[in-house]
C-alpha positions as CSV (number, residue, x, y, z in Angstrom):
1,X,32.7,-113.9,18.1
2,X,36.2,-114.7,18.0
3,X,36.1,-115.6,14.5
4,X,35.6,-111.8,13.8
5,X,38.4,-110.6,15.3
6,X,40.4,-112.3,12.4
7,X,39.9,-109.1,10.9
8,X,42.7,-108.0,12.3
9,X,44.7,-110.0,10.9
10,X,43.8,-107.7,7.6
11,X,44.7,-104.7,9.6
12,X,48.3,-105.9,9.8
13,X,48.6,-106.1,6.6
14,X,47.1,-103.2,6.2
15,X,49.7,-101.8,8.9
16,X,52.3,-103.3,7.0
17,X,51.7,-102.3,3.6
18,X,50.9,-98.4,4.8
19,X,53.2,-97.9,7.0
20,X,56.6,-98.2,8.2
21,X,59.0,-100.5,6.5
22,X,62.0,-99.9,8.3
23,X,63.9,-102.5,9.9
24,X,63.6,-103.6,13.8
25,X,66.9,-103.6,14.4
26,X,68.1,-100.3,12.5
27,X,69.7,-97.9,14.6
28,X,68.5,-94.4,14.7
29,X,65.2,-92.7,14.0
30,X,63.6,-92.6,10.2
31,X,61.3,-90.1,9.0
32,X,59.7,-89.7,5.4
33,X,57.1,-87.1,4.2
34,X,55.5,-87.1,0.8
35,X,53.0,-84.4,-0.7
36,X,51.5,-83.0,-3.3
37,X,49.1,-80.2,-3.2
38,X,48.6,-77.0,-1.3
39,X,48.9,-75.9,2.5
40,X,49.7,-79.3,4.1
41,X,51.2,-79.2,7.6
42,X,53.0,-81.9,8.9
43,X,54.9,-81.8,12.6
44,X,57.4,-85.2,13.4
45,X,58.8,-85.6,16.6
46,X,61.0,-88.8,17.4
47,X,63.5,-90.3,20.2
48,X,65.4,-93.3,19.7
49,X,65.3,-96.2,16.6
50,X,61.7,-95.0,14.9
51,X,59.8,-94.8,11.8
52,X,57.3,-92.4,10.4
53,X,55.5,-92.1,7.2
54,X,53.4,-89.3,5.9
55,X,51.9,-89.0,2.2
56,X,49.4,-86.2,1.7
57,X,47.5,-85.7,-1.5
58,X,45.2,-82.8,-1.5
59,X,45.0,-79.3,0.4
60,X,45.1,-78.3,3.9
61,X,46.1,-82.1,5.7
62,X,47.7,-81.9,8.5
63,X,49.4,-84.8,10.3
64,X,51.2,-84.4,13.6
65,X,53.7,-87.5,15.0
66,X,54.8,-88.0,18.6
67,X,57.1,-91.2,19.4
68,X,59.4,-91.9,22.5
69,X,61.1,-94.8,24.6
70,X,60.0,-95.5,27.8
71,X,60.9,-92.8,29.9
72,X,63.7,-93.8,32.4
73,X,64.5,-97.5,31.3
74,X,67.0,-98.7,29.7
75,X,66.5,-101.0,26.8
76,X,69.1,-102.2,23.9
77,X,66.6,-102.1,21.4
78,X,64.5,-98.3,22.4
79,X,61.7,-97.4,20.4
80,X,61.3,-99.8,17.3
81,X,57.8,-97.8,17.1
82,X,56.6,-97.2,13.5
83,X,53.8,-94.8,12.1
84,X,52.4,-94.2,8.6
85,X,49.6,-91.9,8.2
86,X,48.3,-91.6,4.6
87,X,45.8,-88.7,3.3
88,X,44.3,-87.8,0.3
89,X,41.5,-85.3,0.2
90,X,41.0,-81.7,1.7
91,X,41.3,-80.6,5.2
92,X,41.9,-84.3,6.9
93,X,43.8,-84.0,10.1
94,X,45.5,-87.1,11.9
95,X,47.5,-87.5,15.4
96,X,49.8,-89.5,16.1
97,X,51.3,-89.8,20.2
98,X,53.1,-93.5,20.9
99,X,55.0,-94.5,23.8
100,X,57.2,-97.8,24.7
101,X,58.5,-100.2,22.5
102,X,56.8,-101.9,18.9
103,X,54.2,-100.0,19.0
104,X,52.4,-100.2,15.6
105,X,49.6,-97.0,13.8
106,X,48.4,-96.6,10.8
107,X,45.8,-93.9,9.8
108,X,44.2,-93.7,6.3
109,X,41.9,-91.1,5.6
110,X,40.4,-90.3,2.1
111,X,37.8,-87.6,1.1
112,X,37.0,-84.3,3.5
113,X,37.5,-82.7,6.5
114,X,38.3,-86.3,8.7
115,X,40.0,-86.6,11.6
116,X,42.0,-89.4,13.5
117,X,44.1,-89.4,17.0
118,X,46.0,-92.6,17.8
119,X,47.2,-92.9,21.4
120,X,49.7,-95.9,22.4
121,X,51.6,-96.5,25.6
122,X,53.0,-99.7,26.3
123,X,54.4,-102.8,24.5
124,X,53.3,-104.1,21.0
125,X,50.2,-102.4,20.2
126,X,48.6,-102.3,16.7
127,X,46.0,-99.4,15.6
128,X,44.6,-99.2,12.1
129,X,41.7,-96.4,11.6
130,X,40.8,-96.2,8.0
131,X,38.0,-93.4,6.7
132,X,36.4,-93.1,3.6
133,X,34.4,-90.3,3.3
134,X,33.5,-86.9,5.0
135,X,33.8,-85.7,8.3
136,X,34.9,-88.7,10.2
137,X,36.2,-89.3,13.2
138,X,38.3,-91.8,15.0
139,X,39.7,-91.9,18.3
140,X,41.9,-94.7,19.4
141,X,43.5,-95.0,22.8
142,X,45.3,-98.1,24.2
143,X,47.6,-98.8,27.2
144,X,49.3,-101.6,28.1
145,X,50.7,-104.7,25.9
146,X,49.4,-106.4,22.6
147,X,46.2,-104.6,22.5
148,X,44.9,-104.3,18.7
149,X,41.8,-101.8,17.5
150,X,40.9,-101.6,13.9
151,X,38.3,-98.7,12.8
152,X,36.4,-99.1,9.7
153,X,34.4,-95.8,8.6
154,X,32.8,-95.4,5.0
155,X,30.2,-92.6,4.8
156,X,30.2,-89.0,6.3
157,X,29.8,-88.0,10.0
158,X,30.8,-91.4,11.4
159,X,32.7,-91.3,15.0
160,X,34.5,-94.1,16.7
161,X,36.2,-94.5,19.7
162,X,38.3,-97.0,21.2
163,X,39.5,-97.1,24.7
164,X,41.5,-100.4,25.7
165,X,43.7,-100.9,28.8
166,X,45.2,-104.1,29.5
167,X,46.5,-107.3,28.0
168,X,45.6,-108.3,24.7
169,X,42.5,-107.0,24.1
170,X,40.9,-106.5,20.6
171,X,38.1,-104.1,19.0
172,X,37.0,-104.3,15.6
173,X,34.4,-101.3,14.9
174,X,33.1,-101.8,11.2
175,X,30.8,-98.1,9.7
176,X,29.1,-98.3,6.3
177,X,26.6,-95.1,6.0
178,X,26.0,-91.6,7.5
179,X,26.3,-90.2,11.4
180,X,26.5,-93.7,13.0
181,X,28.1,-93.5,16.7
182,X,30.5,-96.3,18.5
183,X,32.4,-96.3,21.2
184,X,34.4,-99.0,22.8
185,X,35.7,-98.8,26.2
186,X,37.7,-102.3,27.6
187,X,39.5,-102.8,30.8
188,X,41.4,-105.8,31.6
189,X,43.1,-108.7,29.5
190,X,41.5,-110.9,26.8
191,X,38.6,-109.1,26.1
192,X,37.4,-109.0,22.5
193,X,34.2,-106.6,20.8
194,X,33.6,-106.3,17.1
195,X,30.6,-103.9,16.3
196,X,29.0,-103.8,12.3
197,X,26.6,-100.9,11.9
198,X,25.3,-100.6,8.0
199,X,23.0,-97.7,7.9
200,X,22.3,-94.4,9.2
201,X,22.3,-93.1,13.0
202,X,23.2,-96.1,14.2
203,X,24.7,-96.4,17.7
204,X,26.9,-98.9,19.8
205,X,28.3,-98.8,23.5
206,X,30.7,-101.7,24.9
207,X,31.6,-101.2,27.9
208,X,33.9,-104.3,29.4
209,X,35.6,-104.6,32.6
210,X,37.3,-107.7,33.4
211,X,38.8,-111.5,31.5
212,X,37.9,-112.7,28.5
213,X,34.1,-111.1,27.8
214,X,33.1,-111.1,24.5
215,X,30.7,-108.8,22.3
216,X,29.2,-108.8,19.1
217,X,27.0,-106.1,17.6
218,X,25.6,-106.4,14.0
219,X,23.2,-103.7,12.9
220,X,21.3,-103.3,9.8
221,X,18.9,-100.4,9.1
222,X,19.0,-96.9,10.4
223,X,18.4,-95.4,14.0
224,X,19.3,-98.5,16.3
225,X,20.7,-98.5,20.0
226,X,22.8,-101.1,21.5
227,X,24.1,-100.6,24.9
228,X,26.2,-103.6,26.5
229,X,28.2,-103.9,29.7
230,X,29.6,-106.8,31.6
231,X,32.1,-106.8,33.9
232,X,33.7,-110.3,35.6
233,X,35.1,-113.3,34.1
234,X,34.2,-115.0,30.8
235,X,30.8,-113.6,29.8
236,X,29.4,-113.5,26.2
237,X,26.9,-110.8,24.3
238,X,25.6,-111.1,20.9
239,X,23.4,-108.9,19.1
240,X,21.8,-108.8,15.8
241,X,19.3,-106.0,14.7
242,X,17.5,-106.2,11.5
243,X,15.4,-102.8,11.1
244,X,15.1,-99.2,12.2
245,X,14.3,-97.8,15.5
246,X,15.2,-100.6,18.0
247,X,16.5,-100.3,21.0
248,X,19.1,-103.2,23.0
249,X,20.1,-103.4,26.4
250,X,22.8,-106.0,28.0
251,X,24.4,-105.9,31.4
252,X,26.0,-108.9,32.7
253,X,28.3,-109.2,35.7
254,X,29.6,-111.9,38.2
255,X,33.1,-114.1,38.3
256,X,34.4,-117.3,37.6
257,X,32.9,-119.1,40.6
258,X,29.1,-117.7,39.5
259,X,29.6,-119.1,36.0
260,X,29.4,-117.6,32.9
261,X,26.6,-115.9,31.7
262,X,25.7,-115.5,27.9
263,X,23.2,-113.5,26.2
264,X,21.9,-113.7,22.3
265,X,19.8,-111.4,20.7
266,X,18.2,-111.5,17.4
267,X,16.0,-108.7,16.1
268,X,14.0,-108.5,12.8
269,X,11.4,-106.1,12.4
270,X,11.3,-101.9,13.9
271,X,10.4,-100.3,17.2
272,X,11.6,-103.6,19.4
273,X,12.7,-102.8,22.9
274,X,15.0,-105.5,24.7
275,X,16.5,-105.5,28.1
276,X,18.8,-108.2,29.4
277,X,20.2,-107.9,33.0
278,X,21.8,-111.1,34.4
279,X,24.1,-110.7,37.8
280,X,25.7,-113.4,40.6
């Protein structure tokens, strides 16, 4: 599992490449728009040393960028957040709110009628959501200090959302195909989830509450379930689902002093039903 989460590494360069390029230690905020087509919107709003990018291609984008300090403390170096948002299509729509210090977002959209919200508050977090596609939507919310989230749609009618609070935490949510459904939710520090789903009506839940749980959910075919929640200290979940219609189940729970409890599953075939429950 933790091999996957290299993938980040790609969204930073992604990051990088996309968004700002501005200098840490410049002084004062930065702001650059670029568009060409018809009935683009975009609204920048920014206190201290920050940078924002916007290039729209297309008709009726709208991009909306919100960047602060943190309120009531003094720092010599306030800010330093940077956003680039990038759109080209019709009727895409991203937002843009980030609070502290290094803070790091970049939103790619390209075809139709997608949307994105980024959400950071805290110290050195990274969010990439890239879409591909029609009617996509990505929602990203992280608190708290080098958290990273990278969202991967390709198709139409994808959602993913990412909720992270904590210390260094990581998602990687990976969508190739129509109306597949994740949705990350991690509490705590060191906790790491990378979902794949390649197909159609997919769906993945990761709920994780706690230090250093890990989860891994790779789906091929159409119209698969994964549900999988642990909470405690050091606990592992894999998944892999090779058909249509099946339906997983984890829940794990229990702290350092139980030991760790791990649980692989490995699905070929349609119509399987498996449920996994292990507790101290």
């Amino acid at each position: 599992m933790k091999t996957q989460i290299t993938i980040i590494a790609a969204a930073v360069a992604f990051a990088m490449s996309t968004g700002a390029s501005a200098q840490y230690w410049a002084s004062g905020s930065d702001s650059t728009i670029y568009q060409e087509g018809n009935s683009n919107t975009n609204a920048v709003t920014q206190w201290g040393t920050q940078t924002s990018r916007i290039h729209q291609e297309g008709n009726s984008n709208a991009a909306t960028v919100t960047q602060d300090d943190v309120a009531g403390i003094a720092t010599t170096l306030p800010g330093q957040n940077k956003s680039g948002i990038n759109q080209i299509g019709q009727t895409n729509a991203a937002t843009v709110a980030q609070l502290g210090a290094f803070n790091d977002s970049t939103v790619y959209q390209q075809g139709n009628t997608n949307t994105a919200s980024i959400d950071q508050d805290g110290f050195k977090n990274l969010s990439v959501s890239e879409a591909i596609g029609n009617s996509n939507g990505t929602n990203i919310t992280q608190v708290g200090k080098f958290n990273d989230s990278y969202a991967y749609l390709e198709g139409n009618s994808n959602s993913a959302t990412v909720s992270q609070d904590g210390f260094e935490n990581k998602s990687v949510i990976e969508q190739v195909g129509n109306s597949n459904i994740t949705e990350v939710t991690q509490n705590g520090d060191f906790n790491d989830s990378y979902v794949h789903l390649n197909g159609n009506s997919n769906e993945a839940y990761v709920n994780q509450d706690g230090y250093s749980l890990d989860s891994t959910i790779l789906a091929t075919g159409n119209s698969n379930i994964h549900h999988v929640m642990q909470s405690g200290y050091n606990h592992d979940s894999y998944i892999y689902t090779n058909g249509s219609n099946n339906v997983q189940n984890v829940t794990q729970s229990g702290y350092l002093w139980g030991g760790n409890h791990n649980s692989n599953i490995v699905t070929h075939g349609n119509s399987n039903s498996n449920t996994v429950s292990q507790a101290h």
